[in-house]
C-alpha positions in Angstrom: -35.4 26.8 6.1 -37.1 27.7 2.5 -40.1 26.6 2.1 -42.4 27.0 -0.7 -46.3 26.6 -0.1 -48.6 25.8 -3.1 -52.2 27.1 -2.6 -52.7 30.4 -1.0 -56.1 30.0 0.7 -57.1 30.0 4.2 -54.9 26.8 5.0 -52.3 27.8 3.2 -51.9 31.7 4.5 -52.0 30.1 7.9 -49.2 27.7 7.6 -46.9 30.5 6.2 -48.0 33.0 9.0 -46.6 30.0 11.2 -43.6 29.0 9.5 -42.6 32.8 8.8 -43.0 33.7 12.7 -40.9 30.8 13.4 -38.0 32.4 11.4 -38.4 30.4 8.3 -38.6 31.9 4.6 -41.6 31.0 3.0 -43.2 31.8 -0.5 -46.8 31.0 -1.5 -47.2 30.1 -5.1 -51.4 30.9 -5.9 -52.9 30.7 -9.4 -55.8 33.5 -8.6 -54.3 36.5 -9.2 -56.9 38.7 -7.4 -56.2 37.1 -4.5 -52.6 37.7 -4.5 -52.8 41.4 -5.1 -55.4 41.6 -2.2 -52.7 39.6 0.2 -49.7 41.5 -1.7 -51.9 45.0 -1.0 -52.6 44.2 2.5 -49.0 42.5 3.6 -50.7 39.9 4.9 -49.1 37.9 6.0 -45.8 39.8 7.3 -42.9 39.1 5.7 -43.9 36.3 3.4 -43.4 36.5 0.0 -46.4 36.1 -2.9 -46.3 34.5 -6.4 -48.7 34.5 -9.0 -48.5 31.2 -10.9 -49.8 27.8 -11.9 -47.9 25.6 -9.8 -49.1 22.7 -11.7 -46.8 24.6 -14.9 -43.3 23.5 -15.0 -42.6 26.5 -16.2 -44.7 29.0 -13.9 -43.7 26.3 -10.9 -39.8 27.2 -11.7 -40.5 31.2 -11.0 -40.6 29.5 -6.9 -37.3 28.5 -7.5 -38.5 25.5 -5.6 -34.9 24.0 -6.2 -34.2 26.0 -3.3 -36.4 24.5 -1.1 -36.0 22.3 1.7 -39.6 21.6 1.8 -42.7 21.7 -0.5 -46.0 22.0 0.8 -49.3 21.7 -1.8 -52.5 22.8 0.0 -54.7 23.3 -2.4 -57.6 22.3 -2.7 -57.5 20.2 -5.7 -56.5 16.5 -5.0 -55.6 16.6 -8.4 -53.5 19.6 -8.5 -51.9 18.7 -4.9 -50.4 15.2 -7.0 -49.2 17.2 -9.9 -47.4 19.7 -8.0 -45.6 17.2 -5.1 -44.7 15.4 -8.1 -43.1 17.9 -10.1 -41.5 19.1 -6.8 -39.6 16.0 -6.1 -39.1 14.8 -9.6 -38.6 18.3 -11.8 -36.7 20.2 -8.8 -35.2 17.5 -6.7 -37.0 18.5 -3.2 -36.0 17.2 0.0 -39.0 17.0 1.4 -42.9 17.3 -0.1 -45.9 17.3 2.1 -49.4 17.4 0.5 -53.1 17.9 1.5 -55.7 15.7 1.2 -59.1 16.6 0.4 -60.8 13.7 -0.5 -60.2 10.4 1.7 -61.0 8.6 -0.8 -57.7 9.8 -2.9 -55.3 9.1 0.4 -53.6 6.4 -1.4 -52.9 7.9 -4.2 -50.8 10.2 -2.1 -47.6 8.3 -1.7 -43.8 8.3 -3.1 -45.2 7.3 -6.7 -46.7 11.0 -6.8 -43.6 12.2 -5.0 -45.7 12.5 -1.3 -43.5 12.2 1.5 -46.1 13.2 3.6 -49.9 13.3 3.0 -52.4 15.1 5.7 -55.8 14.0 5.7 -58.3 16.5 7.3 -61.2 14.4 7.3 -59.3 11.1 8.4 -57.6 13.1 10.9 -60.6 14.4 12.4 -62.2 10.9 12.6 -59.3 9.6 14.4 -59.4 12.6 17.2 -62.7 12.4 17.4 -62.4 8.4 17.9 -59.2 8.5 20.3 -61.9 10.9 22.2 -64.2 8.2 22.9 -62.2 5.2 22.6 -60.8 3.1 25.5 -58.9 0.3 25.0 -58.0 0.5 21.2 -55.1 1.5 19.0 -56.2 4.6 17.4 -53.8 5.8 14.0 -53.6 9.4 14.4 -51.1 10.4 11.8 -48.8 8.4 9.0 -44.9 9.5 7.8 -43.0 8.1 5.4 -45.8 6.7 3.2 -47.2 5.0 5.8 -44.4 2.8 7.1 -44.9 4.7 10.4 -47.5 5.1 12.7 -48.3 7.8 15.0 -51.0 6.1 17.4 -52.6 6.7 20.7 -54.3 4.1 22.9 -56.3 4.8 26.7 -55.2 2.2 28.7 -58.0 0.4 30.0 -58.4 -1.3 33.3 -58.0 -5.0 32.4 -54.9 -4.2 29.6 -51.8 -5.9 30.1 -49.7 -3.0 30.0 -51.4 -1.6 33.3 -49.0 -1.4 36.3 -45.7 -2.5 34.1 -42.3 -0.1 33.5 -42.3 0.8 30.2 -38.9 -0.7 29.6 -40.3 -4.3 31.0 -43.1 -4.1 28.3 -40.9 -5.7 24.9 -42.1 -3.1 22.9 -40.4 -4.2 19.4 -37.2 -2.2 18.3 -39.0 -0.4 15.7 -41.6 1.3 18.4 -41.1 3.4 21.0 -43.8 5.5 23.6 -43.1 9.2 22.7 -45.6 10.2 25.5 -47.9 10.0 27.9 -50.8 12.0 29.1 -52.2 11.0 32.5 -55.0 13.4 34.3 -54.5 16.3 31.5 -50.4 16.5 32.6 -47.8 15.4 30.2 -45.7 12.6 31.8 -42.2 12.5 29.4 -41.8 9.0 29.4 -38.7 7.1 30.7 -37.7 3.4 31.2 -39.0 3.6 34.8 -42.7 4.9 34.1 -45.0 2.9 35.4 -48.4 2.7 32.7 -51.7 2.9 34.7 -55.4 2.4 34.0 -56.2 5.7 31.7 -53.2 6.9 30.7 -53.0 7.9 27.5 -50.3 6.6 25.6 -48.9 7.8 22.6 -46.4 5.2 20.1 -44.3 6.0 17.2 -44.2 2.4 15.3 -43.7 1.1 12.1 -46.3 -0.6 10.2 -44.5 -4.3 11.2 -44.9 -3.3 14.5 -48.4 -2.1 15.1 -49.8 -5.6 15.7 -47.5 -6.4 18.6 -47.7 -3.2 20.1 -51.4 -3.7 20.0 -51.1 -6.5 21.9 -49.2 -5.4 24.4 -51.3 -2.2 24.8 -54.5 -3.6 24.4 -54.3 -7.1 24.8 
């Protein structure tokens, strides 16, 4: 997989240390040029390609060949600039797949197909929702969004009284656009299957879609 990184900062340089030890080809476009001769000087990090240019430029963007990417990423950190380039990305060079950082949560919904976002990560929300789904028992806690939010990535501790406690997980009519991906019970990973039985503090993760949430809640929750 090619895959072309917008921003080289901390974030970014750790993302393509990731991807390139995972056998993936992987360019970082930066604007600063001192900072890509440093990175360029040092080889840091192995085996991953710099270049310096504006990625919010047409023109410098096109030196990334990012036609020839399967997947953008734009981590900088400029809301502004992380709009510009997604959308050039998808609508300039046609690319599969554009993920985007968000800095400001107050700018998450900006970040959606109209700015050519197939996948925006909010740091701060993020946080807020580990740190809730921490403390939380007995609620439906988002933890991340794909496909501009039509799914939902969510994670619930079963409480006591919740009407999920005790029952299979194929007797619990989850709706057909939901499904538990996993479950975490007494810090061991439990792969679910139609046979699990749900228990008081489990924790249980679902993939749903946004039509589904409410019933899944309900079922989870109460």
């Amino acid at each position: 997989m090619r895959v072309v990184i917008a921003g080289g900062g901390n974030v970014g340089t750790y993302i393509a240390t990731e991807l390139q030890q995972a056998g993936h080809e992987v360019l970082i476009v930066e604007v600063d040029p001192d900072r890509v001769a440093r990175q360029q000087a040092s080889g840091e990090p192995r085996g991953v390609t710099w270049l310096n240019a504006d990625g919010c430029e047409v023109s410098e963007f096109a030196k990334a060949e990012p036609g020839r990417a399967d997947v953008v990423v734009a981590v900088t950190g400029d809301d502004e600039d992380n709009l510009v380039i997604s959308l050039l990305a998808k609508q300039e060079f046609g690319v599969p797949r554009v993920v985007a950082r968000v800095n400001n949560p107050s700018n998450e919904w900006m970040f959606n197909a109209s700015w050519g976002v197939d996948v925006s990560v909010s740091t701060p929300h993020l946080l807020t929702a580990l740190v809730e789904e921490a403390v939380s028992v007995g609620s439906l806690v988002r933890l991340l969004s794909f496909e501009n939010d039509r799914a939902r990535l969510s994670e619930v501790t079963l409480a006591p009284n919740s009407p999920a406690e005790g029952v299979e997980i194929r007797n619990l009519g989850l709706p057909r656009d939901s499904t538990v991906v996993a479950v975490l019970r007494q810090d061991h990973l439990v792969v679910p299957r139609g046979d699990t039985v749900l228990g008081a503090g489990d924790e249980v993760l679902v993939l749903a879609t946004v039509d589904a949430e409410d019933e899944v809640r309900r079922l989870l929750v109460g």
